[in-house]
NUMI-176038 format. One record per residue (C-alpha): z, x, y; residue number from 0; residue in three letters. Coordinates in pm, whole numbers. Example, Ala and Ser with C-alpha at 12.3 -4.5 7.8 and 13.67 -1.06 7.14 Angstrom:
<nodes>
<<780 1230 -450> 0 "Ala">
<<714 1367 -106> 1 "Ser">
</nodes>
This chain:
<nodes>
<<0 0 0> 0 "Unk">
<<-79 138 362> 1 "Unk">
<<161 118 652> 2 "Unk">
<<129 -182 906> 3 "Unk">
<<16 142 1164> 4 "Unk">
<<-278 143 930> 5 "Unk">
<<-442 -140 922> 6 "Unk">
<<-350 -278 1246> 7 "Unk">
<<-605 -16 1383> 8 "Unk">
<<-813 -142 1166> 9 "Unk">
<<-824 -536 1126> 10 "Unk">
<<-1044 -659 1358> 11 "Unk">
<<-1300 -409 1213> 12 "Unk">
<<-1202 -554 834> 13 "Unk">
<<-1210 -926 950> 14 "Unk">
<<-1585 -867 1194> 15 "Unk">
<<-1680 -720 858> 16 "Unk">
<<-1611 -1012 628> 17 "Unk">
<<-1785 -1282 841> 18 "Unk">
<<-2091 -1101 897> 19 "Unk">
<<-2264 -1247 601> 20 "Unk">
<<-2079 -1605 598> 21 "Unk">
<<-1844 -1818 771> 22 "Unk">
<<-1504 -1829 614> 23 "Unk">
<<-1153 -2001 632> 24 "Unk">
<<-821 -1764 705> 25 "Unk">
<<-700 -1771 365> 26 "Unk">
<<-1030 -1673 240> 27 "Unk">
<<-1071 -1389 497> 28 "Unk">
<<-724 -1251 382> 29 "Unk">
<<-770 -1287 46> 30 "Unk">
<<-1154 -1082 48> 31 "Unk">
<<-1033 -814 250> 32 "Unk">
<<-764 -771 -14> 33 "Unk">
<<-1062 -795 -318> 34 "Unk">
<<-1257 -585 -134> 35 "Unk">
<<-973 -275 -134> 36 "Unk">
<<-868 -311 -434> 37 "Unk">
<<-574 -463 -380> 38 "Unk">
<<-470 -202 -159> 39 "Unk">
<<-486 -367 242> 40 "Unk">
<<-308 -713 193> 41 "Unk">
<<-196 -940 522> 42 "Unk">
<<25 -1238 531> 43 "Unk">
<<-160 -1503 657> 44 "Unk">
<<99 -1547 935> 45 "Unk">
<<0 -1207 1061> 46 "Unk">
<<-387 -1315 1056> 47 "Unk">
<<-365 -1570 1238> 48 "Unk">
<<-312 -1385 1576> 49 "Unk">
<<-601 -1154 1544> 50 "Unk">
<<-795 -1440 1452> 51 "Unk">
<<-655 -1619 1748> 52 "Unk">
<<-770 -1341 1970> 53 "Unk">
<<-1071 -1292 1846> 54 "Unk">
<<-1181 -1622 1918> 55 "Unk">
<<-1084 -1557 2262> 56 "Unk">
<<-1290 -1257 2355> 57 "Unk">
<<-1598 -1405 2147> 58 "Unk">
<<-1611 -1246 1924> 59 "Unk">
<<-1585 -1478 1652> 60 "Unk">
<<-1596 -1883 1664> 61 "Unk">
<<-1391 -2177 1461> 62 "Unk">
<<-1475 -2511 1343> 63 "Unk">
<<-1245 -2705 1220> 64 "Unk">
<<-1370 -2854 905> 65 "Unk">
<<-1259 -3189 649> 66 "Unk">
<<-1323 -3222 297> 67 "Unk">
<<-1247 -3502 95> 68 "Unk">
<<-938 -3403 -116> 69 "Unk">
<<-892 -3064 65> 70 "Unk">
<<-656 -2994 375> 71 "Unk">
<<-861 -2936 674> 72 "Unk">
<<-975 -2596 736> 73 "Unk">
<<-1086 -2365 1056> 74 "Unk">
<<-1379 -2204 960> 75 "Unk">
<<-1443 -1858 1124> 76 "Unk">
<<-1842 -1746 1201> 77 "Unk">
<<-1899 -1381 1389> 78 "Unk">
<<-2124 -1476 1693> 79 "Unk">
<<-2380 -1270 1859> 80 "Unk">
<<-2128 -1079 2121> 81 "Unk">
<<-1906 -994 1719> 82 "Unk">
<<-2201 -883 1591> 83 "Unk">
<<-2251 -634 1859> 84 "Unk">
<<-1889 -511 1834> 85 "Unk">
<<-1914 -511 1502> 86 "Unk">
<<-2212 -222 1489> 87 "Unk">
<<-2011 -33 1777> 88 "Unk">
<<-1727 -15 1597> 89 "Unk">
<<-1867 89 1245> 90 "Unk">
<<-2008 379 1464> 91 "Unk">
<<-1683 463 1607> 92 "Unk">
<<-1495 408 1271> 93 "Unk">
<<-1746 657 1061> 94 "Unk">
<<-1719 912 1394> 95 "Unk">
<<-1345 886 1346> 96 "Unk">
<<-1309 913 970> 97 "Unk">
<<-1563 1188 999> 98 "Unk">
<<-1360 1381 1256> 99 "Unk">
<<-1031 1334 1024> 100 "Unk">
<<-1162 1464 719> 101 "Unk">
<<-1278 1762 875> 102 "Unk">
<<-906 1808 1046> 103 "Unk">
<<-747 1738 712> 104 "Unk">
<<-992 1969 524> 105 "Unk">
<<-1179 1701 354> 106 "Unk">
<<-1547 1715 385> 107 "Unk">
<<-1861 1545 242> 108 "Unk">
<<-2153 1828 219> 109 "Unk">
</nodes>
């Protein structure tokens, strides 16, 4: 398990990252970002909400509330054009910085 340092660097990366293809309920962004690790990055969903929350607020993302017959209403998250362009600017600064690590650590990918 990584510290909460960790991945709160790192969230709003991990959740742009997960609606890029689809739009997708809380739960279900938590729960994919956990399959997708391995297991190893988990969040309460109390704790996702916020970003989620904020998110929304700087457009980067968009809800819509959603009602199913039988199933409790969910908010359902889409990236929107402004995410999208975050999204690419901040894979770029993520692989600059993991780059830039490894080489400080002594780990290094010839």
């Amino acid at each position: 398990m990584f510290s909460p340092e960790l991945k709160k660097g790192s969230v709003e990366l991990m959740v742009l990252s997960v609606l890029k293809d689809e739009p997708r309920h809380g739960y279900d962004i938590g729960k994919l970002i956990e399959t997708r690790s391995g297991g190893q990055i988990q969040f309460h969903i109390t704790s996702l909400y916020p970003v989620l929350y904020r998110m929304e607020n700087r457009g980067w993302i968009t809800g819509r509330w959603v009602e199913k017959e039988g199933v409790r209403r969910r908010c359902y998250y889409s990236l929107t054009k402004e995410g999208a362009r975050v999204l690419a600017g901040e894979r770029k600064k993520w692989q600059a910085f993991t780059a830039a690590v490894n080489e400080v650590i002594g780990i290094s990918h010839a």
